[in-house]
C-alpha positions in Angstrom: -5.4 18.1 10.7 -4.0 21.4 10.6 -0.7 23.7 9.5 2.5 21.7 11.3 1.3 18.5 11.4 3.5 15.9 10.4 1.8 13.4 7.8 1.9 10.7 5.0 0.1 12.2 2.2 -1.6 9.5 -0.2 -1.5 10.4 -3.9 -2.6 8.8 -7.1 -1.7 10.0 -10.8 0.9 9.0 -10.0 0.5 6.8 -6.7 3.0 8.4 -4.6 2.7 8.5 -0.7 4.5 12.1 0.6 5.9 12.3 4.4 6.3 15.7 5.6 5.0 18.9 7.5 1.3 19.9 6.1 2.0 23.6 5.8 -1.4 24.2 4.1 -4.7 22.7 3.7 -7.4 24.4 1.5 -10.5 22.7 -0.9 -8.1 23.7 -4.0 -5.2 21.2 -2.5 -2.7 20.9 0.0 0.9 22.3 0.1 3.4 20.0 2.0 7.3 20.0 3.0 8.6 16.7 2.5 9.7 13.7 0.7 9.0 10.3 -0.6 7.8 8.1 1.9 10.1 5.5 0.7 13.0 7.7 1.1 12.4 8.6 5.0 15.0 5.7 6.1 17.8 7.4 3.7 16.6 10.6 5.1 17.5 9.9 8.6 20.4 7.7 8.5 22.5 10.7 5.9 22.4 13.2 9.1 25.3 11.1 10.7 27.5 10.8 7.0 28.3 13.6 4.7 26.8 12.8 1.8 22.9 14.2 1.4 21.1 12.6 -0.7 17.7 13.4 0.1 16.4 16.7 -0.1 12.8 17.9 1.4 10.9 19.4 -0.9 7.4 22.1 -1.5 5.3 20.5 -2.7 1.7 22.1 -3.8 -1.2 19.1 -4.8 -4.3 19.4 -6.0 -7.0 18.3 -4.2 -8.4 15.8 -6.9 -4.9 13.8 -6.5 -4.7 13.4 -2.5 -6.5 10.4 -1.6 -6.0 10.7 2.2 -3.9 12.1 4.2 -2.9 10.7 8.0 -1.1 11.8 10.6 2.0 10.9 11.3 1.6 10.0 15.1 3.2 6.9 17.7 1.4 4.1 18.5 1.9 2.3 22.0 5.7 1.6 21.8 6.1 2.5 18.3 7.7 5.8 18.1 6.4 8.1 15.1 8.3 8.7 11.6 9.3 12.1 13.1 9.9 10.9 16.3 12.3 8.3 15.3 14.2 10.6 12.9 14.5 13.0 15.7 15.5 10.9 18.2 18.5 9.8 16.7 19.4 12.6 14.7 19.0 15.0 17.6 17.6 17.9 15.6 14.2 19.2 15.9 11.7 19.0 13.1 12.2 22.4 11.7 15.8 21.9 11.8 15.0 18.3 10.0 13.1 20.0 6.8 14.6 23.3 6.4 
């Protein structure tokens, strides 16, 4: 994985899974742009309304919390979280998470 990869970072203490744009990745932790992974489904959906509700957010983690971190990629016909967000919000992912 490297800088501008879109991923679900897995947390513990507290168990928290992150989706969002890896913007760093060092031995001391990982620095990500993004929000709860529960939250991605608001995310999209509040580009076509006018109320935001859902903000992306810096995050810096240290390394001793992150459990694993995948990528966030399509599988056969199933499009990727960022994929799907894009697609129907027509935006790009730096538009998505500025």
């Amino acid at each position: 994985m490297k800088a501008n990869d879109f991923v679900i970072a897995h947390l513990i203490e507290p168990k928290e899974q992150v989706w969002g744009k890896l913007i760093e990745l060092k031995q001391a932790g990982i620095v990500i742009r993004g929000i709860d992974l529960k939250q991605t489904d608001t995310f999209k959906y509040q580009f076509r309304g006018e109320d935001r509700k859902v903000y992306p957010q810096t995050l810096f983690v240290p390394m001793r919390r992150v459990v694993q971190i995948a990528l966030d990629e399509s599988l056969d016909d199933l499009p990727s979280i960022i994929a799907s967000i894009c697609d129907y919000t027509e935006l790009s992912p730096d538009e998505l998470l500025r």
